[in-house]
Steps between C-alpha positions, in 0.01 A plus 500: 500500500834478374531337138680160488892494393469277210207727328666869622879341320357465156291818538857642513608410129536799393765636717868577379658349779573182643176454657347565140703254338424215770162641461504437094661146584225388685242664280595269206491185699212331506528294790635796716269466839312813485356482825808396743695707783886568418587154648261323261634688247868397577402101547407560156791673333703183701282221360627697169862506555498910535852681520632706816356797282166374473492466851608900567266612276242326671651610857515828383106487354382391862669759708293750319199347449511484891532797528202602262 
């Protein structure tokens, strides 16, 4: 069974590349929803105002975790 988006994303924080960095992001906040799909995941970086970057990075994180 594949592991959900939100928990495989922070298990990235260690990374040096963009993916790591969104990964870091996420880590430190608290309310981050650990266990949603990509689209959760960008519903919540809207309800938070995120930037056109924010939303690569996470664009960029889902392509490869679907391909994992």
């Amino acid at each position: 069974m594949k592991q959900n988006f939100g928990l495989w994303l922070v298990a990235q924080h260690q990374r040096e590349d963009w993916v790591g960095l969104f990964a870091f992001q996420a880590r430190r906040d608290r309310a981050f929803p650990l266990e949603a799909d990509p689209a959760g995941v960008r519903a919540y970086l809207k309800t938070k105002g995120a930037d056109a970057d924010a939303i690569d990075m996470l664009e960029t994180a889902a392509l490869e975790w679907g391909r994992a």
